[in-house]
C-alpha positions in Angstrom: 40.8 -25.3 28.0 41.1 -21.6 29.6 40.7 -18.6 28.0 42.3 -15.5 28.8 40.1 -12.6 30.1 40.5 -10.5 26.9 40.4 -13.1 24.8 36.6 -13.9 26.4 35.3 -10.1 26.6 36.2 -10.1 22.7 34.3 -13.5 22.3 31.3 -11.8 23.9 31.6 -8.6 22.1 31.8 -10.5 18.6 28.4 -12.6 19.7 26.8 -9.4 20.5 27.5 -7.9 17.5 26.6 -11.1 15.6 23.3 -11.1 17.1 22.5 -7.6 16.3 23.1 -8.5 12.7 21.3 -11.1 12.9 18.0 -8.9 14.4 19.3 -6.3 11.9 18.5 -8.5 9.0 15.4 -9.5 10.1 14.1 -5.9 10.3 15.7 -5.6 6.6 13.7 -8.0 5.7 10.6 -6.9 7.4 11.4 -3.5 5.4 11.7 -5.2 1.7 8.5 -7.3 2.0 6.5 -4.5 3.3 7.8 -2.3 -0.4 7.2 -5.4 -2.4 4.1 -5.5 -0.8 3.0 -1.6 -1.3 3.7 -2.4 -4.7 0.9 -4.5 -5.0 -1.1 -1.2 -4.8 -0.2 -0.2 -8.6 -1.7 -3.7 -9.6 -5.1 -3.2 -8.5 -6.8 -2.9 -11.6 -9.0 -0.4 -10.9 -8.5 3.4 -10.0 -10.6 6.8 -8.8 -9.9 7.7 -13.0 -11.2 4.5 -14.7 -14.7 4.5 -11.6 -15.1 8.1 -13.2 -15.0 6.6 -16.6 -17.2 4.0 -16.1 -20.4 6.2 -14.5 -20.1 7.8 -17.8 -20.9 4.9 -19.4 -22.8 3.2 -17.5 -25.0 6.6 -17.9 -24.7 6.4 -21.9 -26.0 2.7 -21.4 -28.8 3.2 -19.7 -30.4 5.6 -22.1 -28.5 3.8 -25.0 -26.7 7.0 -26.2 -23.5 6.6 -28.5 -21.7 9.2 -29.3 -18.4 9.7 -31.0 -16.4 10.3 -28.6 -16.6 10.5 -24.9 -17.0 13.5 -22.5 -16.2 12.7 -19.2 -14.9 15.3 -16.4 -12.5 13.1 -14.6 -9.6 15.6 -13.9 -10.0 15.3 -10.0 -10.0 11.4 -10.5 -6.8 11.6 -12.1 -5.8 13.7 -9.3 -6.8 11.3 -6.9 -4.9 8.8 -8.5 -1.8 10.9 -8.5 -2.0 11.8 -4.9 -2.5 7.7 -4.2 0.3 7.0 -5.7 2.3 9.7 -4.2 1.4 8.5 -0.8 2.3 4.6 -1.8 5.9 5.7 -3.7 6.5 8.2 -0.3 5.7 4.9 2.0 7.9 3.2 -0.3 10.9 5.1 0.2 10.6 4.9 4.3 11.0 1.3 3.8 13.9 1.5 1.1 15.5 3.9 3.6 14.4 1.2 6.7 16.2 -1.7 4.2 19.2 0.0 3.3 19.8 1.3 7.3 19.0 -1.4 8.7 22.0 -3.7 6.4 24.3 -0.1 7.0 23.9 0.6 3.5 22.9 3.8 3.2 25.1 5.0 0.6 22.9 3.4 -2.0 20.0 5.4 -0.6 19.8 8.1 -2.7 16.2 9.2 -2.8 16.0 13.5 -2.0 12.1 12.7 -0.9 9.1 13.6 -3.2 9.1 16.6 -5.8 5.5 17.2 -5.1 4.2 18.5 -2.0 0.9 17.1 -0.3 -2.0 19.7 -0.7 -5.4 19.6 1.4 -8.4 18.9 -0.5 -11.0 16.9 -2.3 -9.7 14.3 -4.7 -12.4 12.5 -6.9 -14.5 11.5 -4.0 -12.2 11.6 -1.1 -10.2 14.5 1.2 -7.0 14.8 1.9 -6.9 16.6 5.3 -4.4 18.4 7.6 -3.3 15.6 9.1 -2.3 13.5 6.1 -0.4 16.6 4.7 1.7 17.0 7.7 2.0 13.4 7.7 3.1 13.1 4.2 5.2 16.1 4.4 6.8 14.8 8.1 7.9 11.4 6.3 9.1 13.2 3.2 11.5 15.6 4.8 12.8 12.6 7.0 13.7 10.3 3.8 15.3 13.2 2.3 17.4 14.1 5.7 18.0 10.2 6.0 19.7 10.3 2.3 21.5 13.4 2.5 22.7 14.0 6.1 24.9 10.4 6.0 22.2 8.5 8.2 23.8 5.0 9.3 23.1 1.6 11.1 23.8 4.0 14.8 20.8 6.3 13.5 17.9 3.3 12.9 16.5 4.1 16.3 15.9 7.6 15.4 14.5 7.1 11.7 12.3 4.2 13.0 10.7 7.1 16.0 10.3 10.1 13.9 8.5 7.9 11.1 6.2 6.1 13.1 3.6 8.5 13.8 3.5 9.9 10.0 3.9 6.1 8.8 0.8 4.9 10.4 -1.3 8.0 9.5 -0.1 7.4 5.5 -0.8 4.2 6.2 -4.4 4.2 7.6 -5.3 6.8 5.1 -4.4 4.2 2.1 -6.6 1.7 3.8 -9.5 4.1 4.4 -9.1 5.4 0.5 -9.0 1.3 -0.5 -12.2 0.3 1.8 -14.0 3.9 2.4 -14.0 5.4 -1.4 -12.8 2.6 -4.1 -14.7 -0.2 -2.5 -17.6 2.0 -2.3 -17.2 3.1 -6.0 -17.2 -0.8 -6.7 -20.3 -1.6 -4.5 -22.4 1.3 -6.7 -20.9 -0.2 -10.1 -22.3 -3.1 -9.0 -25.8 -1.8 -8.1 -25.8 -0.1 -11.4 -25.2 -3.5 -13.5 -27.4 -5.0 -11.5 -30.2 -2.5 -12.4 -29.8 -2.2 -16.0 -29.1 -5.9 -17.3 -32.5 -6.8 -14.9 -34.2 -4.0 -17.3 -32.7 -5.2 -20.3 -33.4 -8.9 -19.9 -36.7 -8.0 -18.5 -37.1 -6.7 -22.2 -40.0 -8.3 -24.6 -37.6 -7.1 -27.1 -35.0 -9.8 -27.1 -34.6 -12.6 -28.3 -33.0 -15.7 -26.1 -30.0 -15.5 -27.9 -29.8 -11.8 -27.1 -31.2 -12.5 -23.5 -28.7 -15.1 -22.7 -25.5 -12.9 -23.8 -26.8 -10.2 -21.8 -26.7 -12.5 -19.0 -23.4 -13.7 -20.1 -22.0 -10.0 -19.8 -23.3 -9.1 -16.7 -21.5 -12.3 -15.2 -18.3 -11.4 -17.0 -18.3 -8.0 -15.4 -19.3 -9.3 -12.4 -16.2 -11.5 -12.2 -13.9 -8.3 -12.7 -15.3 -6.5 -10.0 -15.1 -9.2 -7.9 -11.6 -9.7 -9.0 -11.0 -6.2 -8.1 -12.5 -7.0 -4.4 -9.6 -9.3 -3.8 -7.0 -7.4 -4.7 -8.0 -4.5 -2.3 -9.0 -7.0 0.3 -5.9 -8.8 0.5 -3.9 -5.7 -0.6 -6.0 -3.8 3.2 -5.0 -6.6 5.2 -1.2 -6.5 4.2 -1.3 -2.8 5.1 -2.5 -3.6 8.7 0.1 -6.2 9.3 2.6 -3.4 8.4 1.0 -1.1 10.5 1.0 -3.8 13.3 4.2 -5.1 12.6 5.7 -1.4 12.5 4.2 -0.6 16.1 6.1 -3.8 17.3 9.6 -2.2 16.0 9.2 1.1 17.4 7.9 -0.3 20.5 11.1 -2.4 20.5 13.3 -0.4 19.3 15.8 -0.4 22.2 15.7 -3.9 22.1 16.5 -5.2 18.1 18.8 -7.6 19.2 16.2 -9.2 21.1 15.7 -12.9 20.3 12.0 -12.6 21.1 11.6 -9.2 19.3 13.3 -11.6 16.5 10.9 -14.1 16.2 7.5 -11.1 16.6 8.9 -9.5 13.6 9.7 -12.7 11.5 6.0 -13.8 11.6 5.0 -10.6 10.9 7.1 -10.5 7.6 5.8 -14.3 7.0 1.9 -13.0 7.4 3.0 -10.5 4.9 4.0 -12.9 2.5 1.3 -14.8 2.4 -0.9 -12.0 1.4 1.6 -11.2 -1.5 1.4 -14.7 -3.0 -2.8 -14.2 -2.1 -2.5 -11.2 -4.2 -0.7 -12.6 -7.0 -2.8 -16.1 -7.0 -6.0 -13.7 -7.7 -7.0 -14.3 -11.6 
């Protein structure tokens, strides 16, 4: 059977563009794992707020003071957990925006970029610097440009390159706050523990009834910090497969339709994945 010469160039135009789709959706998908993933973030229970609370008590305890109500100065805590969450929701939208480009959809995009601009300073018991500010602010303004300025499928090489470098400074900044500062905080909470249910138990004063629930609530508090460990552990590797897997597709990004940039970005997504059903197995 022969084919004319048109009738073949159209053939190979149509394959070409079917294979870009096909590239195209696996960078979709890439992009809604990633924000289901990010998600994650707001199910860590445990925050800069609630570490501030619990020093308080953990200081009532350990002179066995009760009052009536507590009095604990945890306003820059909140903060911190304000500006977290601000960072997360802002990392969030670059991959709505990556989704929705990606599958040509813009139109349903309609995020303006955050209300609340990124301000330098200490936060509980971390900084936000320069860098993370420009950062934040350089990823902001290009959300809000992608969903007011009629960004399409033609413009994903350009949203992917201006993002990258803010992307993966957001995004090592989350993991430093997650490992450098909350772990930390959870590390001291457990020294603390430690040190006052040894003292108590230590205590001629109790009976073995009252030493053996003593024990029992140290264990049980134990187990939520340790519960709390595996959410940020598994929720720090996910963000460096993003960051990883991001580098890849800027790297590649004149290449999509690639069958070997393809498969790179499809374990990726799969690695992902797995530490989203990690997270949600944690109990």
């Amino acid at each position: 059977m022969c084919f004319s010469r048109p009738l073949l160039l159209w053939i190979g135009t149509c394959c070409f563009f079917s294979a870009a789709c096909v590239n195209l959706k696996e960078v979709g998908e890439f992009a809604h794992t990633s924000k289901t993933s990010l998600a994650k973030l707001q199910e860590i229970e445990y925050g800069f707020a609630q570490a501030c609370r619990d020093r308080c008590r953990m200081d009532a305890m350990e002179v066995f003071r009760i009052e009536r109500s507590e009095e604990c100065a945890c306003e820059s805590y909140q903060e911190a957990d304000s500006v977290l969450l601000r960072i997360q929701l802002t990392i969030q939208g670059y991959f709505d925006g990556l989704e929705q480009l990606s599958g040509n959809h813009l139109t349903r995009y309609n995020l303006s970029g955050p209300k609340k601009l990124m301000q330098e300073g200490v936060f509980g018991e971390w900084r936000i610097a320069e860098q993370e500010t420009q950062a934040y602010g350089h990823l902001a303004e290009l959300i809000a440009m992608a969903s007011t300025d009629g960004f399409r499928r033609k413009d994903l090489r350009r949203f992917i390159e201006e993002a990258n470098t803010p992307l993966i400074a957001l995004l090592d900044q989350l993991e430093l706050i997650l490992l450098g500062n909350l772990q930390t905080t959870l590390e001291n909470r457990k020294s603390r523990l430690y040190g006052f249910y040894q003292r108590l138990t230590f205590s001629e004063n109790l009976s073995d009834l009252e030493t053996g629930l003593a024990t029992k609530l140290y264990y049980e508090e134990l187990d939520e910090i340790h519960k709390v460990e595996k959410q940020i552990d598994a929720t720090t590797q996910a963000l460096r497969k993003i960051t990883e897997a991001h580098q890849v597709l800027f790297d590649q990004r004149k290449r999509l339709t690639r069958k070997d940039f393809k498969a790179n970005i499809k374990l990726y997504q799969s690695d992902i994945s797995d530490l989203i059903a990690a997270f949600n197995q944690i109990n």
